[in-house]
N, CA, C and O atoms as CSV, one atom per row, in Angstrom:
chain,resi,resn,atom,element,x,y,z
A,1,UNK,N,N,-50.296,-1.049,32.629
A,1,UNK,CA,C,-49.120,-1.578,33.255
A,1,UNK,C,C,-48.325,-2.442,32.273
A,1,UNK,O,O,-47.094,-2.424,32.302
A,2,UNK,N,N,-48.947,-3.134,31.477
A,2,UNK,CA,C,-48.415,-4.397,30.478
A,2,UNK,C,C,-47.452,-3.589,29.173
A,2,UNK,O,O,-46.397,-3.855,28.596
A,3,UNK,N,N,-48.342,-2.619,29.109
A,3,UNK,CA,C,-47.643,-1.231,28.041
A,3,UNK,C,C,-46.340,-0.767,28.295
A,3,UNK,O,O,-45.341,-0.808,27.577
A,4,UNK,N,N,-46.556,-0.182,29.779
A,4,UNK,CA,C,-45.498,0.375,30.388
A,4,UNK,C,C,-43.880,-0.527,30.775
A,4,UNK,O,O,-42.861,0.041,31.166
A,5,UNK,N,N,-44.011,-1.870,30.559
A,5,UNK,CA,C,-43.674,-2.846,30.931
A,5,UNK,C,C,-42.890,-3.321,29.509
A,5,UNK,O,O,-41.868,-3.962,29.754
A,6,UNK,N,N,-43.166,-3.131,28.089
A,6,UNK,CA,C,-43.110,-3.413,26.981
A,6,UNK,C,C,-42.531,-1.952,26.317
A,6,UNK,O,O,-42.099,-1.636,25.208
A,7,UNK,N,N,-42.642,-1.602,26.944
A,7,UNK,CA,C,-41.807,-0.118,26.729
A,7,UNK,C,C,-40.645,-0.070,26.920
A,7,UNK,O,O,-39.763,0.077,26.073
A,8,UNK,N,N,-40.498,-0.234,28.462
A,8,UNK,CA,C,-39.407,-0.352,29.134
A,8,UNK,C,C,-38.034,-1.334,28.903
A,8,UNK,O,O,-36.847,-1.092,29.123
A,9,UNK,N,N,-38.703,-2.541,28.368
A,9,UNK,CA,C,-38.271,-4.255,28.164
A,9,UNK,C,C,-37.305,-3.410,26.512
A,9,UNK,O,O,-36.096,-3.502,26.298
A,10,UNK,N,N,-38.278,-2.710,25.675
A,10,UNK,CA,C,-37.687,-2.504,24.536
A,10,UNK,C,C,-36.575,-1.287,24.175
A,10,UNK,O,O,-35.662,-1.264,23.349
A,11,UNK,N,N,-37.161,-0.042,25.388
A,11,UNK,CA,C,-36.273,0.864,25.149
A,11,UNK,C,C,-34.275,-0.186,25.945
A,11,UNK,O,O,-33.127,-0.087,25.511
A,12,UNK,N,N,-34.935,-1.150,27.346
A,12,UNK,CA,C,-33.402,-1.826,27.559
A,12,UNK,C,C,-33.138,-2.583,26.479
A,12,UNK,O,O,-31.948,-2.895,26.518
A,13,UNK,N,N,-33.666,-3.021,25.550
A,13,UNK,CA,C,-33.076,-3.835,24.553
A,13,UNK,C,C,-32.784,-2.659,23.757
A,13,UNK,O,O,-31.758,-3.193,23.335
A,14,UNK,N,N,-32.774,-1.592,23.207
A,14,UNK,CA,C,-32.290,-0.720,22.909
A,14,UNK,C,C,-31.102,-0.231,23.242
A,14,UNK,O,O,-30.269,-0.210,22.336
A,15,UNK,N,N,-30.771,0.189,24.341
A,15,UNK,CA,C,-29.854,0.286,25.327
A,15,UNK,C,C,-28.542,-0.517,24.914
A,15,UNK,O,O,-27.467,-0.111,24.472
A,16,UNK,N,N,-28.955,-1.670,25.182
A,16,UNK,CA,C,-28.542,-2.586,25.448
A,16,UNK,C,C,-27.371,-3.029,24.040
A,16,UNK,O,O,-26.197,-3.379,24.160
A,17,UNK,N,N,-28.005,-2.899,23.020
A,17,UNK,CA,C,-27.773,-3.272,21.414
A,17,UNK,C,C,-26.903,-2.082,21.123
A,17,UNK,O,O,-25.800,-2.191,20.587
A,18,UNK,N,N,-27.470,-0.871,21.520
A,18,UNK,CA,C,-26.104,0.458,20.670
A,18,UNK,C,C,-25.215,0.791,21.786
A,18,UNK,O,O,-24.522,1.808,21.806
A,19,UNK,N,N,-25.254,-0.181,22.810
A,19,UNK,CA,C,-23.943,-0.268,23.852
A,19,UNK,C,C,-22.801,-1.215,23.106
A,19,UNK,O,O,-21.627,-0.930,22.873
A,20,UNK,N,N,-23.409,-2.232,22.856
A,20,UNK,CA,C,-22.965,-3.571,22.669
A,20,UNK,C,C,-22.124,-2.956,21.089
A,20,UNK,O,O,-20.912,-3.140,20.969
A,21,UNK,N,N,-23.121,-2.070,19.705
A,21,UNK,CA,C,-22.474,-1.976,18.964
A,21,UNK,C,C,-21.535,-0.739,19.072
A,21,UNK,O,O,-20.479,-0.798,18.443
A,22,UNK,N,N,-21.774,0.234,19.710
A,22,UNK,CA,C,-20.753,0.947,20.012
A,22,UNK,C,C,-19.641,0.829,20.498
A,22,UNK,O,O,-18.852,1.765,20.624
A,23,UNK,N,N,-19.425,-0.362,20.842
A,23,UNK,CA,C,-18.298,-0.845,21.491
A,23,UNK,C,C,-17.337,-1.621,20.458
A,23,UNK,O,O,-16.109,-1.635,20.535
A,24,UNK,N,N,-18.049,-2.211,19.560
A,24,UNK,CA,C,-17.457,-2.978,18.336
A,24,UNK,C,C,-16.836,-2.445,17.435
A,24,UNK,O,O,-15.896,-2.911,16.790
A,25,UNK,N,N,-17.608,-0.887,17.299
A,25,UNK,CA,C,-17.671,-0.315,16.485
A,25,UNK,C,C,-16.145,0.263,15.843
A,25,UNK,O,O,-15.820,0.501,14.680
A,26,UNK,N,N,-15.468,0.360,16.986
A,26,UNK,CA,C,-13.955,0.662,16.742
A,26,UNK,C,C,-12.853,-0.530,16.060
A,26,UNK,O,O,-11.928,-0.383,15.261
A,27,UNK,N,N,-13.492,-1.984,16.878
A,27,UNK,CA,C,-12.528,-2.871,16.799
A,27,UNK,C,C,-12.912,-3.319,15.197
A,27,UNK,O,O,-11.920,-3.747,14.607
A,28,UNK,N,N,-14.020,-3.306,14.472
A,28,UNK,CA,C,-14.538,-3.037,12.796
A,28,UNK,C,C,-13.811,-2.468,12.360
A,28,UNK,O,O,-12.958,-3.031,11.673
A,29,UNK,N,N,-13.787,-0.994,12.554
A,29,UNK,CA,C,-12.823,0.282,11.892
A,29,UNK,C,C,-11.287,-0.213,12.129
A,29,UNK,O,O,-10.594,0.261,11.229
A,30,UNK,N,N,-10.572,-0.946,12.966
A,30,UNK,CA,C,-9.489,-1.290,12.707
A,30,UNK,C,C,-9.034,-2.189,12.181
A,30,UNK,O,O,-7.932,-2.311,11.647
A,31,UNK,N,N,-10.069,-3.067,12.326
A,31,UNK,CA,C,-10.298,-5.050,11.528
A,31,UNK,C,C,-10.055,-4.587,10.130
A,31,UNK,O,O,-9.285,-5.287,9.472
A,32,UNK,N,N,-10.603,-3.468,9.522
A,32,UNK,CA,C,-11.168,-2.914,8.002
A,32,UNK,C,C,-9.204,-2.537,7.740
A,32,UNK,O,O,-8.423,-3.249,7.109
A,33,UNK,N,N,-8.975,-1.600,8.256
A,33,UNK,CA,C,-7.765,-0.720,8.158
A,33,UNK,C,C,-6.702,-1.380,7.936
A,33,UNK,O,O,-5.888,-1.159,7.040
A,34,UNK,N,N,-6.647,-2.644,9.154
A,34,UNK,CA,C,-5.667,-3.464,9.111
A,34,UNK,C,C,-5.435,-4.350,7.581
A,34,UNK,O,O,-4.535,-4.255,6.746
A,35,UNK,N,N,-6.661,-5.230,7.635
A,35,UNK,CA,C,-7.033,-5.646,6.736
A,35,UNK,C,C,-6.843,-5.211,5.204
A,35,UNK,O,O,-6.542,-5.992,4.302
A,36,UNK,N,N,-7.048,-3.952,5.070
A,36,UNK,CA,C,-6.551,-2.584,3.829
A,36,UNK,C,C,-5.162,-2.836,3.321
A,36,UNK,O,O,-4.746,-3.254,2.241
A,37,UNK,N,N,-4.512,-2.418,4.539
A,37,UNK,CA,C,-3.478,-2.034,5.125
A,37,UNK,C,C,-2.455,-3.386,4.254
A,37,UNK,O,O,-1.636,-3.014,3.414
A,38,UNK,N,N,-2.632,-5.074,4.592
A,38,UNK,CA,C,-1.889,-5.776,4.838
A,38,UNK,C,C,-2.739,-6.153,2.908
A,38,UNK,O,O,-1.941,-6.566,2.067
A,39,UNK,N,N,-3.691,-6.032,2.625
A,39,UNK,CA,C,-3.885,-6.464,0.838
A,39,UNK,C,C,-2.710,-5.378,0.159
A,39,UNK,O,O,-1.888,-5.843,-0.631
A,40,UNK,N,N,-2.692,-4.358,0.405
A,40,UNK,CA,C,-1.947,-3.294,0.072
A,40,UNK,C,C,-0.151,-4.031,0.147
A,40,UNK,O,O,0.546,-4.065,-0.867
A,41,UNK,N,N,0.246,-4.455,1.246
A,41,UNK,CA,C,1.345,-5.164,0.973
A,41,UNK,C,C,1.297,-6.307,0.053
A,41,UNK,O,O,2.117,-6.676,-0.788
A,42,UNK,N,N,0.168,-6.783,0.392
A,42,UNK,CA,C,0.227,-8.143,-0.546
A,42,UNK,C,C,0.461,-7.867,-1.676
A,42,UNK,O,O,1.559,-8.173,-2.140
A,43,UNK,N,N,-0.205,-7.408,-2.222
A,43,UNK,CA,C,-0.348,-6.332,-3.493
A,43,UNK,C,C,1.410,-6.250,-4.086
A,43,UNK,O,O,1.947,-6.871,-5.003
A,44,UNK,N,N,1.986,-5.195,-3.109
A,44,UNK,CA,C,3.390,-4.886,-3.324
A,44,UNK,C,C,4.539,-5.978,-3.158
A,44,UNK,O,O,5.659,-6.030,-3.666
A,45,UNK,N,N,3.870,-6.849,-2.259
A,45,UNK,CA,C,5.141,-7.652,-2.292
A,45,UNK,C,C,5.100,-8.457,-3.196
A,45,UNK,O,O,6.194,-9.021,-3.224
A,46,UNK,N,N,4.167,-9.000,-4.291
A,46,UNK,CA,C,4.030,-9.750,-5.202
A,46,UNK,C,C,4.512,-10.093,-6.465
A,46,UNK,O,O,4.014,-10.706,-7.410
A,47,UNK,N,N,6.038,-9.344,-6.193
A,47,UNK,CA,C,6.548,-9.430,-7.069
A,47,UNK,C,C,8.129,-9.835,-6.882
A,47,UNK,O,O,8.726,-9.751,-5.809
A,48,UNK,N,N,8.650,-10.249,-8.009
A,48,UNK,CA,C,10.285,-10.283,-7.610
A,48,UNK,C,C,10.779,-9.084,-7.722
A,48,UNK,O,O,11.963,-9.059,-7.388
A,49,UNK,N,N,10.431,-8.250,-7.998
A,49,UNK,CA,C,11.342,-7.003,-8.171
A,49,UNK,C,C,11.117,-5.965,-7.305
A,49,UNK,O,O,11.062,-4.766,-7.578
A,50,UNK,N,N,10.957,-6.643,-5.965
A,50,UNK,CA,C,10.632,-5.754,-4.789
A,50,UNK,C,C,12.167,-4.877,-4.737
A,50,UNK,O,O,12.330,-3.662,-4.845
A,51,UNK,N,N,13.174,-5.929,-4.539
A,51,UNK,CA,C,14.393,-6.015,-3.882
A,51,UNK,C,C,15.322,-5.509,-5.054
A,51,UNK,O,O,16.491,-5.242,-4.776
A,52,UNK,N,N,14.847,-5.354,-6.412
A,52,UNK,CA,C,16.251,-5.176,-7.002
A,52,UNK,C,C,16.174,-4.101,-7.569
A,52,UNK,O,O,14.975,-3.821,-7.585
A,53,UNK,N,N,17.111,-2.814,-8.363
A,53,UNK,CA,C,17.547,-2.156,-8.359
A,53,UNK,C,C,17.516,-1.517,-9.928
A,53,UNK,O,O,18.338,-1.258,-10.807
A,54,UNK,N,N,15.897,-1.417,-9.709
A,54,UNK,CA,C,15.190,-0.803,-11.108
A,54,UNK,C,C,13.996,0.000,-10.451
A,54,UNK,O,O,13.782,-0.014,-9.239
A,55,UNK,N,N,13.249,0.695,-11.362
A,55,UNK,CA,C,12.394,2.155,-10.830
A,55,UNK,C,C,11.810,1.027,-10.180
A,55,UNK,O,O,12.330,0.549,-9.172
A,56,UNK,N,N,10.713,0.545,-10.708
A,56,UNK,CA,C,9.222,-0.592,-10.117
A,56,UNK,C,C,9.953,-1.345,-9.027
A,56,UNK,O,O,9.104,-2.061,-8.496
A,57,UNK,N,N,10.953,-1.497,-8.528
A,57,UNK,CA,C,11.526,-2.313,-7.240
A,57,UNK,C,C,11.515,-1.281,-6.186
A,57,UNK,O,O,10.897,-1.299,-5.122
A,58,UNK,N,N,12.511,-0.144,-6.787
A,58,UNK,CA,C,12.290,1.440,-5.535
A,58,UNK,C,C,10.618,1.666,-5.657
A,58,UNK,O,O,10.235,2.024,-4.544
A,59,UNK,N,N,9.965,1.621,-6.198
A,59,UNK,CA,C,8.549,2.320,-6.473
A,59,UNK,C,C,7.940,1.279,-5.317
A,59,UNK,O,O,7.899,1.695,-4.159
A,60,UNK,N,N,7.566,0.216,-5.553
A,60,UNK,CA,C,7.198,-1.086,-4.525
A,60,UNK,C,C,7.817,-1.079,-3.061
A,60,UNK,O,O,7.015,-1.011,-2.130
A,61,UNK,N,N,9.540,-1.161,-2.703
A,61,UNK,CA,C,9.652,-0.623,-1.594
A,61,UNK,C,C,8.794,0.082,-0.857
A,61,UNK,O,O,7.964,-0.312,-0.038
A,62,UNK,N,N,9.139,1.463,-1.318
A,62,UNK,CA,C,8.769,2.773,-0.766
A,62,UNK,C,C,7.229,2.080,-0.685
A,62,UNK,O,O,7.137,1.084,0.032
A,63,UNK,N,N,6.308,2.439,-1.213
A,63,UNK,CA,C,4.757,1.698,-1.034
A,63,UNK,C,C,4.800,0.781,0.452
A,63,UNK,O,O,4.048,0.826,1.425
A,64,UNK,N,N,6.124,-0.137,0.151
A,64,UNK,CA,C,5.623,-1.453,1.498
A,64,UNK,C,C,6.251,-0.588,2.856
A,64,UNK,O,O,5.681,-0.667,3.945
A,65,UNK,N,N,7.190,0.042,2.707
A,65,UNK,CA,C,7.767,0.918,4.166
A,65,UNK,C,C,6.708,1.825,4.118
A,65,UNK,O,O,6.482,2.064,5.304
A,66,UNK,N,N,5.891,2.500,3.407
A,66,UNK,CA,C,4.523,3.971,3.846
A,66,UNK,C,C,3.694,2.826,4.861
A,66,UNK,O,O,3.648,2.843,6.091
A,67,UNK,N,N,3.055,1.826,3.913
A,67,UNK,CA,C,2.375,0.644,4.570
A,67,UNK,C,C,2.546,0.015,6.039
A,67,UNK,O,O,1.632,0.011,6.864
A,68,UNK,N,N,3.946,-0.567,6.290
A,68,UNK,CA,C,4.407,-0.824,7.556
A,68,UNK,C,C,4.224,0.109,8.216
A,68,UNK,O,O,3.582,-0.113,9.242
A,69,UNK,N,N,4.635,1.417,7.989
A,69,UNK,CA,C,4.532,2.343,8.907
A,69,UNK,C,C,3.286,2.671,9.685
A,69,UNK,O,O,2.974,2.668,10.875
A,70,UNK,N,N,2.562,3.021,8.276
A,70,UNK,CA,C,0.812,3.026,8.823
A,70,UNK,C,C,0.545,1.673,9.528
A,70,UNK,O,O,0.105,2.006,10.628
A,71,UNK,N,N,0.571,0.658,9.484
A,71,UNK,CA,C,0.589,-0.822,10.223
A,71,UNK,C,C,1.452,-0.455,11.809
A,71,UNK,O,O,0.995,-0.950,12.840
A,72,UNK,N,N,2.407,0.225,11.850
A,72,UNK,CA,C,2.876,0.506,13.520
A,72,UNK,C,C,1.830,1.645,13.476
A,72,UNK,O,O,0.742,1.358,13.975
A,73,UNK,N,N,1.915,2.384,13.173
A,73,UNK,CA,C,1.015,4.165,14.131
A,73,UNK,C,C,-0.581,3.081,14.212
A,73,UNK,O,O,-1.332,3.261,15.170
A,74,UNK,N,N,-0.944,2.011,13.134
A,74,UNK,CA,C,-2.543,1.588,14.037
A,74,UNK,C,C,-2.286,0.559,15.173
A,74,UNK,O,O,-3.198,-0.012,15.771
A,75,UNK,N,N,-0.941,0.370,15.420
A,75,UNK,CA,C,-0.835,-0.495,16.915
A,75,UNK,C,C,-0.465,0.168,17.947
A,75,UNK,O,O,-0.390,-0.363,19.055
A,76,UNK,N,N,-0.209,1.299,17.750
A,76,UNK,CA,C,0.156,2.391,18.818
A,76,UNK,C,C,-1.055,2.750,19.448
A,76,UNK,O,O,-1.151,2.933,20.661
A,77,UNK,N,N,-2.220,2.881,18.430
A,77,UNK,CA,C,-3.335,3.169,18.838
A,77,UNK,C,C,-3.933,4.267,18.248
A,77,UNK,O,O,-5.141,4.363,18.463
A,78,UNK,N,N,-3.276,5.369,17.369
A,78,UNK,CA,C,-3.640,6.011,16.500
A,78,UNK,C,C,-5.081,5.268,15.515
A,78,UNK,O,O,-5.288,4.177,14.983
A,79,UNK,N,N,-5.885,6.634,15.671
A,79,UNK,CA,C,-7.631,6.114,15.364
A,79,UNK,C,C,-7.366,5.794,13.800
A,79,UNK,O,O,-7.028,6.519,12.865
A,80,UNK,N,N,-7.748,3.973,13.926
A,80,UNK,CA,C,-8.055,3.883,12.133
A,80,UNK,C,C,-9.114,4.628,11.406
A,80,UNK,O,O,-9.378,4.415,10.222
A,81,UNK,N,N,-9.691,5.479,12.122
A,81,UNK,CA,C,-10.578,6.341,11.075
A,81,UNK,C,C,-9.423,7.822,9.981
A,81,UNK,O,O,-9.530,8.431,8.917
A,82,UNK,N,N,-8.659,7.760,10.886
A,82,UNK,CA,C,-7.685,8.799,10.614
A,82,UNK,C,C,-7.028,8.570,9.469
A,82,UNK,O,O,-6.797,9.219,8.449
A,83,UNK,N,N,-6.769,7.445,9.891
A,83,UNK,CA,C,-5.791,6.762,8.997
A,83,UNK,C,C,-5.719,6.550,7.444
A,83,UNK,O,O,-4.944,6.806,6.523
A,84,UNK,N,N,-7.395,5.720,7.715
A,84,UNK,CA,C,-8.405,5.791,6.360
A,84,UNK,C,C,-8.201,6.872,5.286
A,84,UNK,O,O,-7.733,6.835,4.148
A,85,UNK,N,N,-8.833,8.062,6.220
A,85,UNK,CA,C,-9.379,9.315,5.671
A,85,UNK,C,C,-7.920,9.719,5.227
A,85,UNK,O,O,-7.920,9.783,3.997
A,86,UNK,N,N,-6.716,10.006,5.727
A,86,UNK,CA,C,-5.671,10.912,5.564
A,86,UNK,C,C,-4.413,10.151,4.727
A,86,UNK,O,O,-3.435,10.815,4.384
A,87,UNK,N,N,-4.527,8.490,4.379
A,87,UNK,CA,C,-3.833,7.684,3.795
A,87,UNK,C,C,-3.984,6.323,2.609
A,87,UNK,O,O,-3.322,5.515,1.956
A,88,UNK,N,N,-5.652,6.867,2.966
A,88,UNK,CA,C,-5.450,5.238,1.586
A,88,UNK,C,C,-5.486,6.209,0.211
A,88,UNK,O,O,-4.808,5.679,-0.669
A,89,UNK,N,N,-6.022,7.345,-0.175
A,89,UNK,CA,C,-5.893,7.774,-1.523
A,89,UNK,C,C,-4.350,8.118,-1.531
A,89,UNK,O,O,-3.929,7.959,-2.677
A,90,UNK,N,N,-3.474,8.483,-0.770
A,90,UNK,CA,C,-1.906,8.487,-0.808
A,90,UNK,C,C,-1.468,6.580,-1.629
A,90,UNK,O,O,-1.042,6.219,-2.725
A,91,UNK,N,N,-1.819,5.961,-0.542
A,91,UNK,CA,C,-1.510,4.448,-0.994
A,91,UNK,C,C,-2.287,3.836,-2.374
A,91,UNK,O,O,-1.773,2.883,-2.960
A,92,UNK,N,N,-3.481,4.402,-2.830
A,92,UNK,CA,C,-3.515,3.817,-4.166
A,92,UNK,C,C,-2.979,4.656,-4.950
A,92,UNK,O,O,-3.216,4.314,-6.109
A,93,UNK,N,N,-2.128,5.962,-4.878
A,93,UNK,CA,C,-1.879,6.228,-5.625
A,93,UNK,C,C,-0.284,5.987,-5.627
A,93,UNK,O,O,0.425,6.494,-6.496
A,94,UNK,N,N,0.116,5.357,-4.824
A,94,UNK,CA,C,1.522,4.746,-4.932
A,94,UNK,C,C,1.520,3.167,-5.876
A,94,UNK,O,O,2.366,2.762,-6.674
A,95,UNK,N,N,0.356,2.579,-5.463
A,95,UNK,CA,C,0.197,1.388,-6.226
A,95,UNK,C,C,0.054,1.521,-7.710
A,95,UNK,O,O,0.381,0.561,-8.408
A,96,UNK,N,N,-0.463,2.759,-8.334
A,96,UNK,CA,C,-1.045,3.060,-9.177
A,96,UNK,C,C,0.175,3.514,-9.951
A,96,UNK,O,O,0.086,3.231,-11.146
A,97,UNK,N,N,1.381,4.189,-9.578
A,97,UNK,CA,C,2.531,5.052,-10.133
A,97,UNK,C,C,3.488,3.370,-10.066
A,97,UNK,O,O,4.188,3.171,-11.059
A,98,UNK,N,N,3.502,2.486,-9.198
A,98,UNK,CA,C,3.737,1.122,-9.569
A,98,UNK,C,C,3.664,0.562,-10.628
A,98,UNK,O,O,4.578,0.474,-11.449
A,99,UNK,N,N,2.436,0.069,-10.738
A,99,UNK,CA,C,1.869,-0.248,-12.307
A,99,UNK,C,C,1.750,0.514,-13.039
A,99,UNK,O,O,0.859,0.008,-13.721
A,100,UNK,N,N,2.028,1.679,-13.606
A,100,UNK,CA,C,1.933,2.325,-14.619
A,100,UNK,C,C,3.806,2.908,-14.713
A,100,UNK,O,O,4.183,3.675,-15.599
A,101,UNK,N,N,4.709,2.373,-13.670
A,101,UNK,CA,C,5.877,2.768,-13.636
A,101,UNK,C,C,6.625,2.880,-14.928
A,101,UNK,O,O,7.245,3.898,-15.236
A,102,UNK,N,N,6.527,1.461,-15.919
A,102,UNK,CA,C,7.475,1.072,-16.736
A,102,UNK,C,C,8.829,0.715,-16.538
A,102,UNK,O,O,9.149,-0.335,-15.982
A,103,UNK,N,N,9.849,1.763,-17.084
A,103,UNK,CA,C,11.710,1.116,-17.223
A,103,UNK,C,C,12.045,3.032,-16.734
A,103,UNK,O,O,11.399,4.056,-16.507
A,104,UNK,N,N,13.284,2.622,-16.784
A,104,UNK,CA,C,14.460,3.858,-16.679
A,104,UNK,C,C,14.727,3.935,-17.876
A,104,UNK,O,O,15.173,2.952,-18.467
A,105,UNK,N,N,14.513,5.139,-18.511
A,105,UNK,CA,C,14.836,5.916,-19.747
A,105,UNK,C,C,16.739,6.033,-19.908
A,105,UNK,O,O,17.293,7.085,-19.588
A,106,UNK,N,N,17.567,4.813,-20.435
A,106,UNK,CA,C,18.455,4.818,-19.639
A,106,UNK,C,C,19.524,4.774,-21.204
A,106,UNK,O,O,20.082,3.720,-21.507
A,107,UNK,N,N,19.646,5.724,-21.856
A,107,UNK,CA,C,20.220,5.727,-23.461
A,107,UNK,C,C,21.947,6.173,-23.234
A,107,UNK,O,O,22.580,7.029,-22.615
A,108,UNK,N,N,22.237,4.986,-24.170
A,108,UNK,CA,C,23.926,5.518,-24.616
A,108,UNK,C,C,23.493,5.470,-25.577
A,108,UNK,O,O,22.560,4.903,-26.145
A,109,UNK,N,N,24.613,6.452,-25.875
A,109,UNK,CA,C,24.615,7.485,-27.204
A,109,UNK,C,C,25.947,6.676,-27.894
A,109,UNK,O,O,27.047,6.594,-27.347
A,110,UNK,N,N,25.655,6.197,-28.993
A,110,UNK,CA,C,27.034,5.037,-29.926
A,110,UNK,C,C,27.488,6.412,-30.451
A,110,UNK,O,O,26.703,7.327,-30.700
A,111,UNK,N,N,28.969,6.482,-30.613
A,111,UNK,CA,C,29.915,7.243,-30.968
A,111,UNK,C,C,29.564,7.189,-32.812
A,111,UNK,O,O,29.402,6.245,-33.585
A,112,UNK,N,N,29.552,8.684,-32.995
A,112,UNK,CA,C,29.844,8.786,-34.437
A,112,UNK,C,C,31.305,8.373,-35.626
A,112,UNK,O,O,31.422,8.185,-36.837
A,113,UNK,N,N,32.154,8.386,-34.507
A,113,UNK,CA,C,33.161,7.747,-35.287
A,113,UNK,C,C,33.482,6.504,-34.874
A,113,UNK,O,O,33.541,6.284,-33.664
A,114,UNK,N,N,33.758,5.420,-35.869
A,114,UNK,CA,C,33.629,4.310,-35.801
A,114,UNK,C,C,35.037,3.831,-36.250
A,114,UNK,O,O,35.199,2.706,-36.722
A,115,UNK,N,N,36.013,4.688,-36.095
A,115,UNK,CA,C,37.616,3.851,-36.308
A,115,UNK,C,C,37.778,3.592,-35.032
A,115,UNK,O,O,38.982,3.362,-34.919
A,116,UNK,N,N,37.259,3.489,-33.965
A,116,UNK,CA,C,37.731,3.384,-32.518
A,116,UNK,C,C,37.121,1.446,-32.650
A,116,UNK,O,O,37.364,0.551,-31.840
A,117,UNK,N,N,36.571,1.382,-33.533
A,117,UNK,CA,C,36.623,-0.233,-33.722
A,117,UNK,C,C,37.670,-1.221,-34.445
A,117,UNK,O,O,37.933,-2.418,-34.325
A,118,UNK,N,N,38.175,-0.108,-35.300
A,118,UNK,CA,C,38.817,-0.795,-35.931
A,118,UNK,C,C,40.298,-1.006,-35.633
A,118,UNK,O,O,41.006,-0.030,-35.385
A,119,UNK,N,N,40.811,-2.290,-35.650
A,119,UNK,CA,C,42.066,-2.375,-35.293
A,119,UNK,C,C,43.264,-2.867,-36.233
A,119,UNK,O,O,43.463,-3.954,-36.776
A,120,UNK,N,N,43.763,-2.044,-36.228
A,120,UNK,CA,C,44.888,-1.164,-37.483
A,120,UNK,C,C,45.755,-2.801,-37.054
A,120,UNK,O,O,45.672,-3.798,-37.772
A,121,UNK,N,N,46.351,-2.753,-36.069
A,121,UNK,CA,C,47.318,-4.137,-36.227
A,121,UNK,C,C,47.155,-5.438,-35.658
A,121,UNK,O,O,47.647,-6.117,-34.757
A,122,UNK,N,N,45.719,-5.572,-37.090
A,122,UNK,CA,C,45.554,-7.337,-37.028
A,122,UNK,C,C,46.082,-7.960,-37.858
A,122,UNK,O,O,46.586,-7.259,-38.735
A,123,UNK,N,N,46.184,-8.908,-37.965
A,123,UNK,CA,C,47.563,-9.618,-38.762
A,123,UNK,C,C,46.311,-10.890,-40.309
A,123,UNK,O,O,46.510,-11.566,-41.319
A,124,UNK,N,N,45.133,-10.435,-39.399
A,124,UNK,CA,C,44.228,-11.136,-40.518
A,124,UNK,C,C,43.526,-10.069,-41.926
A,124,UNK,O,O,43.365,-8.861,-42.100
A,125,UNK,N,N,43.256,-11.342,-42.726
A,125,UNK,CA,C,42.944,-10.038,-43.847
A,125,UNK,C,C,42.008,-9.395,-44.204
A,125,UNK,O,O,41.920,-8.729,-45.236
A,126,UNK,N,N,40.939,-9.594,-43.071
A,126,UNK,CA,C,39.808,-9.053,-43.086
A,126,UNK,C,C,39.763,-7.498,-42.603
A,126,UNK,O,O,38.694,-6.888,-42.587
């Protein structure tokens, strides 16, 4: 009887424990996501050149609007497992084309003829 009794006591504490973590188990997976989710902005917004009007400012944008976005679809309720799986190798590799961005390849070409400097009626004697 004492067996049967110690059985029972352990399979409900059993029960009891992968109820309790199954239930958590989601609000983890979104704690994690969110959490991802908002270093990933931090990340991007950390700079002054979010806002201005060079590649690494558009490159950073774009990164923090993918981010927000994924940040609304996990308050809608869309499963952060999804999210995980189908968007963070997208997002480090936006962070990654960030920092490795550099400048705009952005060349004028100086004119081969150079009388367009010179001015025929200056009155000095140089």
């Amino acid at each position: 009887m004492l067996v049967r009794f110690k059985i029972v006591k352990l399979s409900i504490i059993c029960l009891i424990l992968s109820v309790v973590t199954g239930q958590n188990n989601l609000q983890v997976e979104k704690l994690f996501v969110q959490k991802y989710l908002m270093n990933h902005l931090g990340k991007m917004n950390a700079s002054p050149l979010v806002w201005q009007d060079v590649k690494k400012g558009h490159l950073r944008f774009k990164a923090i609007h993918f981010a927000e976005q994924l940040l609304d679809s996990l308050d809608l309720g869309y499963p952060p497992i999804n999210i995980a799986l189908k968007n963070f190798n997208k997002l480090t590799d936006m962070r990654w084309d960030v920092y490795e961005s550099g400048e705009y390849q952005f060349i004028i070409d100086n004119s081969k003829n150079l009388k367009h400097r010179h001015n025929y009626f200056s009155s000095s004697s140089d």
